[in-house]
mmCIF file of the N, C-alpha and C atoms, coordinates in Angstrom:
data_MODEL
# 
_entry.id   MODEL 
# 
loop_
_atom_site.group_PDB 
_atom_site.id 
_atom_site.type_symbol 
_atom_site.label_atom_id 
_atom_site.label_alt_id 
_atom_site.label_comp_id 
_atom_site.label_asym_id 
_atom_site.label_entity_id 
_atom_site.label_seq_id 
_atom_site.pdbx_PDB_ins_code 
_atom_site.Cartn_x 
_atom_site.Cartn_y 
_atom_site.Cartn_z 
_atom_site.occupancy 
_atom_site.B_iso_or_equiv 
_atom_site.pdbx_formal_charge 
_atom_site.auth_seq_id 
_atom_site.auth_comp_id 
_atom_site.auth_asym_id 
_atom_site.auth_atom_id 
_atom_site.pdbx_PDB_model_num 
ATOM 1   N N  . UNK A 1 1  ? 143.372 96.699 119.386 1.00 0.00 ? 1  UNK A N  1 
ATOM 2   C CA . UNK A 1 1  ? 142.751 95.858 118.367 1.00 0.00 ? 1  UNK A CA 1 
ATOM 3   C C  . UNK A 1 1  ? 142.466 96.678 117.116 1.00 0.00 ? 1  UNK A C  1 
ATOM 4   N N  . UNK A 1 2  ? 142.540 96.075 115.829 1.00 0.00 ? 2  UNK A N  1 
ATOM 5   C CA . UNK A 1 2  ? 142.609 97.041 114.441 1.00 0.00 ? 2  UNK A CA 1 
ATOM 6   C C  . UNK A 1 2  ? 140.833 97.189 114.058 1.00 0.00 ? 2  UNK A C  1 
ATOM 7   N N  . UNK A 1 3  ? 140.255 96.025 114.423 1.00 0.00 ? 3  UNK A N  1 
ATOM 8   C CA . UNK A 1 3  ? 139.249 95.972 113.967 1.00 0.00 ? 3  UNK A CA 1 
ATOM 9   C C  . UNK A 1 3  ? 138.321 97.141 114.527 1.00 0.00 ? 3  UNK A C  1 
ATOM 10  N N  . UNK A 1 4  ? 137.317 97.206 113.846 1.00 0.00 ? 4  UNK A N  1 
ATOM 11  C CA . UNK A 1 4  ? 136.262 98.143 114.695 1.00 0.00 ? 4  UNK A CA 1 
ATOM 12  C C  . UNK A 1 4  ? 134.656 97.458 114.401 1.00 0.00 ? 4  UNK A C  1 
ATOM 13  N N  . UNK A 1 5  ? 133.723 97.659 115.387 1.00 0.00 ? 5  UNK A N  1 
ATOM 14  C CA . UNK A 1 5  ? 132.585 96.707 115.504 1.00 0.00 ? 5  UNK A CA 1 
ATOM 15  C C  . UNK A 1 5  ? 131.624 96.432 113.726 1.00 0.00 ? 5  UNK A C  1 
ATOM 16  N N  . UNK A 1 6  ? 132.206 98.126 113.540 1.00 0.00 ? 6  UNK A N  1 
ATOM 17  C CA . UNK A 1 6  ? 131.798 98.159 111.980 1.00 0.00 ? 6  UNK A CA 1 
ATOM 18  C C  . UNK A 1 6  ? 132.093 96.860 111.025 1.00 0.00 ? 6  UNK A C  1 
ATOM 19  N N  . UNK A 1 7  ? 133.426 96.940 111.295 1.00 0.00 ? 7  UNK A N  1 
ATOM 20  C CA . UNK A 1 7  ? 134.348 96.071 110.006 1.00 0.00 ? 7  UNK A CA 1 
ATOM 21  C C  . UNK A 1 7  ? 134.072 94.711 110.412 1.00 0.00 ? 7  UNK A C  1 
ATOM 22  N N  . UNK A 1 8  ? 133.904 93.979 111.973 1.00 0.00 ? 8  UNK A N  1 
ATOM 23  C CA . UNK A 1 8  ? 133.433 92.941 112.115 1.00 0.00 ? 8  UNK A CA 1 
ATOM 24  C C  . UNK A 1 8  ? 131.629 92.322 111.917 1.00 0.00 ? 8  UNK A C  1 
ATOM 25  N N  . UNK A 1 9  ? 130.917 93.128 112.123 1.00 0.00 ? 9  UNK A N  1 
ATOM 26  C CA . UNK A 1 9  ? 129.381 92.873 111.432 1.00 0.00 ? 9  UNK A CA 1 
ATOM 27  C C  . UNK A 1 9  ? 129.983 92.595 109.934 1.00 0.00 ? 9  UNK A C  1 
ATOM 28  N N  . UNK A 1 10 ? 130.327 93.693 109.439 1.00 0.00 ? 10 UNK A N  1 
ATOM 29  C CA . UNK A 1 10 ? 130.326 93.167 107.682 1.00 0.00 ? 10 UNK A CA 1 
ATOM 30  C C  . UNK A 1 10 ? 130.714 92.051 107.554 1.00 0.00 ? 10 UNK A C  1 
ATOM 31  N N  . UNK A 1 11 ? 132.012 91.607 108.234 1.00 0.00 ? 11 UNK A N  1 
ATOM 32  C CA . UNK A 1 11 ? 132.991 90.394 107.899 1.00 0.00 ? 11 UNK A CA 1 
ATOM 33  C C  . UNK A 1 11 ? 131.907 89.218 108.413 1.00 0.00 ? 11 UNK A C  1 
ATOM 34  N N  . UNK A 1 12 ? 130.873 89.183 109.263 1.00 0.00 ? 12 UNK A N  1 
ATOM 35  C CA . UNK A 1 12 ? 130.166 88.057 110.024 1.00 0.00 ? 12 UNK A CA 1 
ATOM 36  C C  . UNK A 1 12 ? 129.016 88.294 109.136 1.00 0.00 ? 12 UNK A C  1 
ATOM 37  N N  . UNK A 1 13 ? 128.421 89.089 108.743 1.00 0.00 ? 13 UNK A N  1 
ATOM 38  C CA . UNK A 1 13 ? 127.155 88.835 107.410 1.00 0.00 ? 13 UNK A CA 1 
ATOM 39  C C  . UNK A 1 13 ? 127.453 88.362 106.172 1.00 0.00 ? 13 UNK A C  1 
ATOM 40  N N  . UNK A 1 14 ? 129.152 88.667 105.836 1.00 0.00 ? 14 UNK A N  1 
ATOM 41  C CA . UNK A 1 14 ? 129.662 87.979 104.512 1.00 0.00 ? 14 UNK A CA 1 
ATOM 42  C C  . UNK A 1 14 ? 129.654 86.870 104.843 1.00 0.00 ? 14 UNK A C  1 
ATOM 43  N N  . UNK A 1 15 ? 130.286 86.182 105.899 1.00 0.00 ? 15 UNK A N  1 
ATOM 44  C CA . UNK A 1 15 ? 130.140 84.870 106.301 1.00 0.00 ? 15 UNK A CA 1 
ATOM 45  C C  . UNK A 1 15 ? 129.133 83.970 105.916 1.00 0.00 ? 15 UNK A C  1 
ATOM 46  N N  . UNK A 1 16 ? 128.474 84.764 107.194 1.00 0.00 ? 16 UNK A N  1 
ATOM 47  C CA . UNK A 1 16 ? 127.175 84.217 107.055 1.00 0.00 ? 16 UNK A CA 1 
ATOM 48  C C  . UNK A 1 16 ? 126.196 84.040 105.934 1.00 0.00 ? 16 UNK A C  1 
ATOM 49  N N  . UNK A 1 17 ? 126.008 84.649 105.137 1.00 0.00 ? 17 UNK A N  1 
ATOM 50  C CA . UNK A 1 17 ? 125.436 85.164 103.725 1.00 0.00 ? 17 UNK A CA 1 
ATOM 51  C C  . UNK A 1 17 ? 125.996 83.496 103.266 1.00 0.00 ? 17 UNK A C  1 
ATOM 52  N N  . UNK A 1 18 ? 127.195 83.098 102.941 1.00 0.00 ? 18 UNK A N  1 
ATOM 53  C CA . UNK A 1 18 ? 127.831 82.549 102.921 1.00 0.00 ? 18 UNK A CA 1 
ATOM 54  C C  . UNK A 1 18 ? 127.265 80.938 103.139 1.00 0.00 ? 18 UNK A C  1 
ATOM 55  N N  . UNK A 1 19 ? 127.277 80.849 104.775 1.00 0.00 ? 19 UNK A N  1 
ATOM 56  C CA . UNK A 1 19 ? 127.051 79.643 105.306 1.00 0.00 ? 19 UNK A CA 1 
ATOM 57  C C  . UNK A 1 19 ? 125.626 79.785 105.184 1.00 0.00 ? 19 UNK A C  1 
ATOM 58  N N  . UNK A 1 20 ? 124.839 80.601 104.666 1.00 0.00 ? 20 UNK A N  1 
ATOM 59  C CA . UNK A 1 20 ? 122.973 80.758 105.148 1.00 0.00 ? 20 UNK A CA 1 
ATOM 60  C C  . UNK A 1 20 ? 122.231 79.827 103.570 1.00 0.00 ? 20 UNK A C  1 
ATOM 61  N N  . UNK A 1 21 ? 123.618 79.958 102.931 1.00 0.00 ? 21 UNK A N  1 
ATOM 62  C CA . UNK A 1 21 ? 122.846 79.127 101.351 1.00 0.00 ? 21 UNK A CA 1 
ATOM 63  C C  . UNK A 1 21 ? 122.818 77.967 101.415 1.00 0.00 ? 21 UNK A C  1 
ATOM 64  N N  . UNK A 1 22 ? 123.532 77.707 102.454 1.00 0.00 ? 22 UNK A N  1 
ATOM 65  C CA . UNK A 1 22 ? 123.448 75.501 102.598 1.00 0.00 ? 22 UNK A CA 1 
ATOM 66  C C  . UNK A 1 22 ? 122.297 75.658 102.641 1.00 0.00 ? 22 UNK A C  1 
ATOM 67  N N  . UNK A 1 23 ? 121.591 74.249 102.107 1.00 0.00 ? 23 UNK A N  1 
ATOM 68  C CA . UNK A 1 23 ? 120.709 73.613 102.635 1.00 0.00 ? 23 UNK A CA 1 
ATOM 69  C C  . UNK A 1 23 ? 120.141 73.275 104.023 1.00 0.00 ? 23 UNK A C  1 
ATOM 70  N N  . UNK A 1 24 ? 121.125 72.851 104.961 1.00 0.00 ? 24 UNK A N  1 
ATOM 71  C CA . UNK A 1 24 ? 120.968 72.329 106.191 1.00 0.00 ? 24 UNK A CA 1 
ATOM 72  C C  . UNK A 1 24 ? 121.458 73.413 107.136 1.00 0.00 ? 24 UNK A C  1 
ATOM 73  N N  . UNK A 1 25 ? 119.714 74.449 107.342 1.00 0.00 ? 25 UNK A N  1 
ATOM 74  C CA . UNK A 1 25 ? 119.893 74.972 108.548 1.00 0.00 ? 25 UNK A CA 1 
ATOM 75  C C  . UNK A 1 25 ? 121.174 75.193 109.617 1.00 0.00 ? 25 UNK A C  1 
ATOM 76  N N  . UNK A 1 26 ? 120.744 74.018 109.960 1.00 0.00 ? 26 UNK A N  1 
ATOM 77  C CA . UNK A 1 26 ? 121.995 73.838 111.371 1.00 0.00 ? 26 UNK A CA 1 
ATOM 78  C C  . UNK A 1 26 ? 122.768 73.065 111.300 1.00 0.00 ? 26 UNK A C  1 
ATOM 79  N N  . UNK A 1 27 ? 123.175 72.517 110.009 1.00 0.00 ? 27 UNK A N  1 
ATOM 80  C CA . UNK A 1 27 ? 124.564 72.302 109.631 1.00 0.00 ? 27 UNK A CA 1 
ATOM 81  C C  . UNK A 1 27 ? 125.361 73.722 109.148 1.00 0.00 ? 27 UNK A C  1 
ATOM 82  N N  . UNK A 1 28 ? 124.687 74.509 108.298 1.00 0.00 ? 28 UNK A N  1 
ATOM 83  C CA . UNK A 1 28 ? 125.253 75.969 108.204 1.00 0.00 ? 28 UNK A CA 1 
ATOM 84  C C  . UNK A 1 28 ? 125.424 76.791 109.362 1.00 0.00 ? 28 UNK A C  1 
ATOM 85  N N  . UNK A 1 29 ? 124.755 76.765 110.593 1.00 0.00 ? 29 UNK A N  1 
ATOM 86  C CA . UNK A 1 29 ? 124.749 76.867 111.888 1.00 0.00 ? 29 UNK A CA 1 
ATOM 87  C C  . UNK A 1 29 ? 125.923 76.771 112.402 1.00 0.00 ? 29 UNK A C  1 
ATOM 88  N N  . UNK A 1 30 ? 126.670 75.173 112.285 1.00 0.00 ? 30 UNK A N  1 
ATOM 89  C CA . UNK A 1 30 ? 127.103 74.773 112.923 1.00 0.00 ? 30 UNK A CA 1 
ATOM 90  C C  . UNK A 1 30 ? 128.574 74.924 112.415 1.00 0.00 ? 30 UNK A C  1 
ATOM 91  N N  . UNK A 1 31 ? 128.862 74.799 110.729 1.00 0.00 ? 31 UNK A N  1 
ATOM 92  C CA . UNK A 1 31 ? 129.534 75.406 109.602 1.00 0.00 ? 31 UNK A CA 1 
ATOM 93  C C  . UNK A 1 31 ? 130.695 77.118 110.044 1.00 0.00 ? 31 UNK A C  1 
ATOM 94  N N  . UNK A 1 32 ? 129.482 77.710 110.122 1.00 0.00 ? 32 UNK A N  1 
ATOM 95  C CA . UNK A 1 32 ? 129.903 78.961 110.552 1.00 0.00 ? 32 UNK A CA 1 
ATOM 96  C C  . UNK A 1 32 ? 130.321 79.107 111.978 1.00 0.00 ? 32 UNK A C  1 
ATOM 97  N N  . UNK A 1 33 ? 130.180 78.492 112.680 1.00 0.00 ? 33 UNK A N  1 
ATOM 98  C CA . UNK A 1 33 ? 130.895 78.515 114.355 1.00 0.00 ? 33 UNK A CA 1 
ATOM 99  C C  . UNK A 1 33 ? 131.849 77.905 114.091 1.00 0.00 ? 33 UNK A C  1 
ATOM 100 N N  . UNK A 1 34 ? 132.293 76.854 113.156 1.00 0.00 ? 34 UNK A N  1 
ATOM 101 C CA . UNK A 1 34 ? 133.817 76.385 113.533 1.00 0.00 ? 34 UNK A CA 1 
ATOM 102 C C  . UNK A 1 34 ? 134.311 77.619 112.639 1.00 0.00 ? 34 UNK A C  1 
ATOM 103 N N  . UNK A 1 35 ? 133.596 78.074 111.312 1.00 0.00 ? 35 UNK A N  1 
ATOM 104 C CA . UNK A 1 35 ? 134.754 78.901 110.605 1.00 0.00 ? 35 UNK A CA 1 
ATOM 105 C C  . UNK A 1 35 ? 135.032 80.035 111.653 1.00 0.00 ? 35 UNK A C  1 
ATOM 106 N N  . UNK A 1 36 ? 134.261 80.791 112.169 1.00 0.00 ? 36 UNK A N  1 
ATOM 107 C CA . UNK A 1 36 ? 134.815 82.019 113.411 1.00 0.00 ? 36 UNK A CA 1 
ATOM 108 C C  . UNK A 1 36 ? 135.974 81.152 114.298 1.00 0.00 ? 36 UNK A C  1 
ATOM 109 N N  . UNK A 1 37 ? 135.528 80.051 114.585 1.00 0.00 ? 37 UNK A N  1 
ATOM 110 C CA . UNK A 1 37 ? 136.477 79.526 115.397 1.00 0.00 ? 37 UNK A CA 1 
ATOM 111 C C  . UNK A 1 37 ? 137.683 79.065 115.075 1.00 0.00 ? 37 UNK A C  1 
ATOM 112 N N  . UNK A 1 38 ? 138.172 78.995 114.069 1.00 0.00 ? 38 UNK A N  1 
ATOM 113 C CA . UNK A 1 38 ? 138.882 78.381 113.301 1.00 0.00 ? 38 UNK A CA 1 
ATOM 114 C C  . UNK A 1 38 ? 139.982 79.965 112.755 1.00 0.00 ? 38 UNK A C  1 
ATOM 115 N N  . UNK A 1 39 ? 138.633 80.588 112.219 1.00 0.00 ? 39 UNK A N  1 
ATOM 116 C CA . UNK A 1 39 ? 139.973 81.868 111.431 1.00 0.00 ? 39 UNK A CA 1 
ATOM 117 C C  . UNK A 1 39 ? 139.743 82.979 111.989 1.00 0.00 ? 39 UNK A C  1 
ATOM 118 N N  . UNK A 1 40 ? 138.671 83.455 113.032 1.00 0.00 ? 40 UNK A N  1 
ATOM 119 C CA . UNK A 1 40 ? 139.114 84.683 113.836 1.00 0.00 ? 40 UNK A CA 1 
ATOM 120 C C  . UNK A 1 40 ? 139.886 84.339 115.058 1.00 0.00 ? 40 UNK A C  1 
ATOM 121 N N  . UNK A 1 41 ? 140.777 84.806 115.721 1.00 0.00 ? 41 UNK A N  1 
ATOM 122 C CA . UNK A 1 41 ? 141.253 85.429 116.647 1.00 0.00 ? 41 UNK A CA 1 
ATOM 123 C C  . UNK A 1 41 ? 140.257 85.687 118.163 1.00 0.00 ? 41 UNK A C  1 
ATOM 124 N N  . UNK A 1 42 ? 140.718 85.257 119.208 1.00 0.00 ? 42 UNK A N  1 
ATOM 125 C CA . UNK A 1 42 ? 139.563 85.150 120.155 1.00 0.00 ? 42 UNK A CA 1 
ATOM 126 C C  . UNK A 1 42 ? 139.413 86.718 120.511 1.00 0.00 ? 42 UNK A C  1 
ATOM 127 N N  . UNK A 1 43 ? 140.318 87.773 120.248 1.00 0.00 ? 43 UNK A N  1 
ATOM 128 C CA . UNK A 1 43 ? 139.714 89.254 120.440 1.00 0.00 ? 43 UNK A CA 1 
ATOM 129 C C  . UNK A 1 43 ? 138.727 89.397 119.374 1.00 0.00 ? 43 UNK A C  1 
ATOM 130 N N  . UNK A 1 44 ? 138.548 89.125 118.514 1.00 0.00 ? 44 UNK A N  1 
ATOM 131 C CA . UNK A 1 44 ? 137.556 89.025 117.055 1.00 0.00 ? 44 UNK A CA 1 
ATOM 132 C C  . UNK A 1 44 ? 136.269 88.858 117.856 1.00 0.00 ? 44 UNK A C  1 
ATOM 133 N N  . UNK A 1 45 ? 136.311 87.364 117.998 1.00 0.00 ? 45 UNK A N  1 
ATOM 134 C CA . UNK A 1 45 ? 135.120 87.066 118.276 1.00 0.00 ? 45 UNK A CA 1 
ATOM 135 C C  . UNK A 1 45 ? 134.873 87.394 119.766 1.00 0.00 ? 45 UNK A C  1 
ATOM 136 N N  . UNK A 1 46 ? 135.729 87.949 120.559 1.00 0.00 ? 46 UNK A N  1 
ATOM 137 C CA . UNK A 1 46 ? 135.430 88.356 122.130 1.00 0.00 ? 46 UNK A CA 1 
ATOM 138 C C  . UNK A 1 46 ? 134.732 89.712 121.476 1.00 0.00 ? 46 UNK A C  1 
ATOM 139 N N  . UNK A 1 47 ? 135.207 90.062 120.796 1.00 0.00 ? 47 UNK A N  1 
ATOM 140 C CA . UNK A 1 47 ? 134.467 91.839 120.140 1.00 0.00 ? 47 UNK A CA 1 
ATOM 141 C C  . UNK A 1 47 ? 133.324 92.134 119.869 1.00 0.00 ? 47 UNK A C  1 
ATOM 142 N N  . UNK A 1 48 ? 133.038 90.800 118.655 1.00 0.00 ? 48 UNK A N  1 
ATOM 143 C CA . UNK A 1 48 ? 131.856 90.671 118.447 1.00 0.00 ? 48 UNK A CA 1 
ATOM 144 C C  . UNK A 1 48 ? 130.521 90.138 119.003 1.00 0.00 ? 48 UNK A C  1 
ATOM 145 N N  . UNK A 1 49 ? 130.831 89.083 120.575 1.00 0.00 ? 49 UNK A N  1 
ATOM 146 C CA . UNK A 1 49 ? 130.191 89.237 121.460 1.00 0.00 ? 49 UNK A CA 1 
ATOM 147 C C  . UNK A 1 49 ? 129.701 89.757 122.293 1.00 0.00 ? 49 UNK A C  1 
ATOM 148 N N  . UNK A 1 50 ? 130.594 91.180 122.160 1.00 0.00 ? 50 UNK A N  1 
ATOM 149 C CA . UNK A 1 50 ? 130.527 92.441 123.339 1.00 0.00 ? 50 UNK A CA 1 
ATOM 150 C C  . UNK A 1 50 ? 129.460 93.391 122.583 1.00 0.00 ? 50 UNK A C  1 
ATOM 151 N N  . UNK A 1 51 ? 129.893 93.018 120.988 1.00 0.00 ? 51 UNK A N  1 
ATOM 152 C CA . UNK A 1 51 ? 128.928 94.416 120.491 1.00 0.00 ? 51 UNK A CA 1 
ATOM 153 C C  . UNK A 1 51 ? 127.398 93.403 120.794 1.00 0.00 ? 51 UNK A C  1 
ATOM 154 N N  . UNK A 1 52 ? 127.356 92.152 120.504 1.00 0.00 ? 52 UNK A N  1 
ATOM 155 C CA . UNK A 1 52 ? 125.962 91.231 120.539 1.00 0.00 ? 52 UNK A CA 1 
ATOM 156 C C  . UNK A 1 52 ? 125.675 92.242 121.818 1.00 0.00 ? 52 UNK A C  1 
ATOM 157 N N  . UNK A 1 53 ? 126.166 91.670 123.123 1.00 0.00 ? 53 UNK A N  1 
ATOM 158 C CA . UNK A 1 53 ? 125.633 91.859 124.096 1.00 0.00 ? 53 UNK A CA 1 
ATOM 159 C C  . UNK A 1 53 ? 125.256 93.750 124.842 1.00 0.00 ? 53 UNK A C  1 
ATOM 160 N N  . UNK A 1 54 ? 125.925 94.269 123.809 1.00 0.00 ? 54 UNK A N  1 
ATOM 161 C CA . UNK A 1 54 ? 126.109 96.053 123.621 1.00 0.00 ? 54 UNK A CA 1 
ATOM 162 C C  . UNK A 1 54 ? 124.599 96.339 123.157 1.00 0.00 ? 54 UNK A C  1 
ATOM 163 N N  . UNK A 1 55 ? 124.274 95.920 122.340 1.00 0.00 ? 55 UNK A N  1 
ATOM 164 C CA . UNK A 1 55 ? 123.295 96.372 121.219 1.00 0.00 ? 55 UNK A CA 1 
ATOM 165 C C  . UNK A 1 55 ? 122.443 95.357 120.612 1.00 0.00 ? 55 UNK A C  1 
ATOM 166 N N  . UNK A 1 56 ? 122.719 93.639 120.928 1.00 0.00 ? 56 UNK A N  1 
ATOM 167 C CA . UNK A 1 56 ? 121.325 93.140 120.971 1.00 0.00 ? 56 UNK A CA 1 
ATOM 168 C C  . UNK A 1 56 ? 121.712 92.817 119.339 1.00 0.00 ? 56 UNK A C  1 
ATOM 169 N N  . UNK A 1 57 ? 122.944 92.541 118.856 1.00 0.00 ? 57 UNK A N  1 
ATOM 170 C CA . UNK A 1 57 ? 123.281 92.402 117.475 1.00 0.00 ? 57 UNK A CA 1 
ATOM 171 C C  . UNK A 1 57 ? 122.819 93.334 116.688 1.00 0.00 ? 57 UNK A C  1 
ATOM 172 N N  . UNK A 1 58 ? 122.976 95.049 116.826 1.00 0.00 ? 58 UNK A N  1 
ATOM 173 C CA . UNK A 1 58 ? 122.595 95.753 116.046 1.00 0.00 ? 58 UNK A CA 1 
ATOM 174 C C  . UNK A 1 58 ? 123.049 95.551 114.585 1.00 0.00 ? 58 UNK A C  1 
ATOM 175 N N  . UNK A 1 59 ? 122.916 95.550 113.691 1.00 0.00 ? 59 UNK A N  1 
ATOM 176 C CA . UNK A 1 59 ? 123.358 95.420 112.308 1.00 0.00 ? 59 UNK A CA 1 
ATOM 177 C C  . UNK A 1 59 ? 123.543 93.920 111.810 1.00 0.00 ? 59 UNK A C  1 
ATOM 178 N N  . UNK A 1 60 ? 123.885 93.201 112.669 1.00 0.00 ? 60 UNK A N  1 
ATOM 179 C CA . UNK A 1 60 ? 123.895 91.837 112.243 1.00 0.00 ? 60 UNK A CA 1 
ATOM 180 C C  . UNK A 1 60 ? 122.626 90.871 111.523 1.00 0.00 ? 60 UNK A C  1 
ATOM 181 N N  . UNK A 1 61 ? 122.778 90.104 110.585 1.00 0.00 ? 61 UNK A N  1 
ATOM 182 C CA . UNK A 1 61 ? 121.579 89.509 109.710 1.00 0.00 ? 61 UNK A CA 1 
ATOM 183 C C  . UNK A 1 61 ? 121.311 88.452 110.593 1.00 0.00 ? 61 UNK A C  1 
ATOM 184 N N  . UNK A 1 62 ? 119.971 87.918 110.609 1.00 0.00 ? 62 UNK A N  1 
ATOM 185 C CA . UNK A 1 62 ? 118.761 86.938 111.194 1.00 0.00 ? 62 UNK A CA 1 
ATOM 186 C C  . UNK A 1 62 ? 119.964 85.684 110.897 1.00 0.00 ? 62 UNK A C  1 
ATOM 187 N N  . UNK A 1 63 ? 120.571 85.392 110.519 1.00 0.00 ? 63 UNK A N  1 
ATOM 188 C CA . UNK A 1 63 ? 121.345 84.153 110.129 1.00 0.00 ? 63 UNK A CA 1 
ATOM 189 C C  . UNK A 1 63 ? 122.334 84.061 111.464 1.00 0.00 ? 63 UNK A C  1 
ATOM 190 N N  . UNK A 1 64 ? 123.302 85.480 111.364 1.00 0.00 ? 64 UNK A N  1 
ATOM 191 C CA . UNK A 1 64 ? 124.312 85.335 112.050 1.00 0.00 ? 64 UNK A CA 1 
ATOM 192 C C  . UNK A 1 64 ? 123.650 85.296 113.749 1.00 0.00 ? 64 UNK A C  1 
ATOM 193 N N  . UNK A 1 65 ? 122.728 86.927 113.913 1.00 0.00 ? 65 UNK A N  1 
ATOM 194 C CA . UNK A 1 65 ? 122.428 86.585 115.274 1.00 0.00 ? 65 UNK A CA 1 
ATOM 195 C C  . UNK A 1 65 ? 121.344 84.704 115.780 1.00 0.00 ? 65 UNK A C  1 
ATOM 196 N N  . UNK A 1 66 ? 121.159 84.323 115.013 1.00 0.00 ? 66 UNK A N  1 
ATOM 197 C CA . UNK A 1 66 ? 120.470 82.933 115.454 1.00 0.00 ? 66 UNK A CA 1 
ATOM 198 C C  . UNK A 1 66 ? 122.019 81.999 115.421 1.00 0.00 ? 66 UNK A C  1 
ATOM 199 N N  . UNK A 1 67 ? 123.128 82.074 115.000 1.00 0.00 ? 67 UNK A N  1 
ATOM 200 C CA . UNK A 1 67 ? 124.007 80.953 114.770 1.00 0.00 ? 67 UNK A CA 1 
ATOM 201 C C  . UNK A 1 67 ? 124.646 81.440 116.104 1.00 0.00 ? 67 UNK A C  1 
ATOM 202 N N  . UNK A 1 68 ? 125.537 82.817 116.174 1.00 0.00 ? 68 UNK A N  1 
ATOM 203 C CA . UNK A 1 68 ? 126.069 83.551 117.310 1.00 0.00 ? 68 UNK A CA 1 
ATOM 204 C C  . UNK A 1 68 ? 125.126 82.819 118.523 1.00 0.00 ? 68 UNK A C  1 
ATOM 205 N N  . UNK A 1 69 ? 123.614 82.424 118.543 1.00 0.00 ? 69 UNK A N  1 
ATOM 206 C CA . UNK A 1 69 ? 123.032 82.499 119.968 1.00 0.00 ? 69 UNK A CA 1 
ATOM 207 C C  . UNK A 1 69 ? 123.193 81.325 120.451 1.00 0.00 ? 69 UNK A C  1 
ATOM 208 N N  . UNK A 1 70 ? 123.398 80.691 119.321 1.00 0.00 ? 70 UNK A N  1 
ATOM 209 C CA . UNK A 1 70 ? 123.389 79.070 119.339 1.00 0.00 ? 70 UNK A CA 1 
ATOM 210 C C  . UNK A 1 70 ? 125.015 78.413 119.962 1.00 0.00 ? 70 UNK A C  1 
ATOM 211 N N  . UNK A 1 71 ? 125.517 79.048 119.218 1.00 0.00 ? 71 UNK A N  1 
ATOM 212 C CA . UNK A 1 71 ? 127.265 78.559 119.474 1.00 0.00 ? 71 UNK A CA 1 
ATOM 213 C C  . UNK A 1 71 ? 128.050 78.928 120.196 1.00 0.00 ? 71 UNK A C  1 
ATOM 214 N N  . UNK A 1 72 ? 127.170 80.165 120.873 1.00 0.00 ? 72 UNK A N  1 
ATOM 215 C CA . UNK A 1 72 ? 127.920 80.885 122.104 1.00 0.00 ? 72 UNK A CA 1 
ATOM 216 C C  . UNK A 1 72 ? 129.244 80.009 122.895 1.00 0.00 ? 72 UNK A C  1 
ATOM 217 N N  . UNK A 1 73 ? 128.546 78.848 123.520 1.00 0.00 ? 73 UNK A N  1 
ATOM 218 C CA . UNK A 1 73 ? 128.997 77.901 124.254 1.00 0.00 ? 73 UNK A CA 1 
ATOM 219 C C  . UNK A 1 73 ? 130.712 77.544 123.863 1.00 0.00 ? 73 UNK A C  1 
ATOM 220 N N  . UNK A 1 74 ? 130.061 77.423 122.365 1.00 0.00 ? 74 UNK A N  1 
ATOM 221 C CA . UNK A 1 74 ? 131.299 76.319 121.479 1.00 0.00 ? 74 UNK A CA 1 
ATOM 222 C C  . UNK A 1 74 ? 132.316 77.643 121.254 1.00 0.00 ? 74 UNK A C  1 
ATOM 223 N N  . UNK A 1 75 ? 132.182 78.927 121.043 1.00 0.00 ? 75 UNK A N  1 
ATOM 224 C CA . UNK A 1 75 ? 132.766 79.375 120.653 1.00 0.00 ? 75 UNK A CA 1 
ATOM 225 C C  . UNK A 1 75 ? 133.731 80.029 121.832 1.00 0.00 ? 75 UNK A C  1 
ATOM 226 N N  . UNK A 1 76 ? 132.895 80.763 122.527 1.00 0.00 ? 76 UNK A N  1 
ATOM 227 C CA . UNK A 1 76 ? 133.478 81.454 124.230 1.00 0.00 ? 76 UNK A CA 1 
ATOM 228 C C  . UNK A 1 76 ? 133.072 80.680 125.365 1.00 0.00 ? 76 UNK A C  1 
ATOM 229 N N  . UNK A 1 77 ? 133.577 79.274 125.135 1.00 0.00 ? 77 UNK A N  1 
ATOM 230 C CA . UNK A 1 77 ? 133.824 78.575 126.837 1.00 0.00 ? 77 UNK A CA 1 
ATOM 231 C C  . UNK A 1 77 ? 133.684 79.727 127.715 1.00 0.00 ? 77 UNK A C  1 
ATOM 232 N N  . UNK A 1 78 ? 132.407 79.353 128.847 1.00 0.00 ? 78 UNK A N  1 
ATOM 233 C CA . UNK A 1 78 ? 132.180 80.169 129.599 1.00 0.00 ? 78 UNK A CA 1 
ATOM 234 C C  . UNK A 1 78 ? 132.689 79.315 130.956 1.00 0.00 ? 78 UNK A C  1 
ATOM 235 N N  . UNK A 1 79 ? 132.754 79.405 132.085 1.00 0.00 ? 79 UNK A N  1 
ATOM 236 C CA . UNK A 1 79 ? 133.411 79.109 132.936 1.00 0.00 ? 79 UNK A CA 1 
ATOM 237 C C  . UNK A 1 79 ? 132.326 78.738 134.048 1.00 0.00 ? 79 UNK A C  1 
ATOM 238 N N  . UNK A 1 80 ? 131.359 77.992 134.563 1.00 0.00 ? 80 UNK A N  1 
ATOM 239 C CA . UNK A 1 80 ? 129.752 78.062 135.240 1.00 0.00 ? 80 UNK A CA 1 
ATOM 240 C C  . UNK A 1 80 ? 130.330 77.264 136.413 1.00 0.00 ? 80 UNK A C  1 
ATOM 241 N N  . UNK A 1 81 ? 130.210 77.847 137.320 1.00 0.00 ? 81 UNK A N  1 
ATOM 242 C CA . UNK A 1 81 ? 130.106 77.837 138.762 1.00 0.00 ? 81 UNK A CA 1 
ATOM 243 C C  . UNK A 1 81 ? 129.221 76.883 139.373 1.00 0.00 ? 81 UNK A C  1 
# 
């Protein structure tokens, strides 16, 4: 994979930065989970779930880790037994 956990925080706070100026909370919430879903790559966002769950979203802004906690579901279908 080219990316490194570095280059994906930046790319998910630009985002986010991004989707955090709407008006509507959790329509920007909800905004930013289809765009990851939509234009990253599921190693992207498999990456950036690993660093979440690595480090507790080290570097990531209050926007992204609250949208990431939220959309988990929508984004990485988990498989529940």
């Amino acid at each position: 994979m080219g990316m490194n956990a570095t280059q994906l925080i930046r790319m998910a706070n630009q985002i986010g930065a991004f989707f955090a100026s709407q008006p509507d909370a959790e329509q920007a919430r909800t905004d930013f989970a289809l765009h990851l879903k939509r234009q990253w790559d599921p190693q992207m966002r498999t990456a950036l779930f690993a660093h979440l769950d690595a480090t507790a979203g080290e570097g990531l802004n209050p926007f992204v880790l609250q949208a990431l906690g939220g959309i988990r579901e929508q984004i990485e279908p988990q498989v529940h037994a």
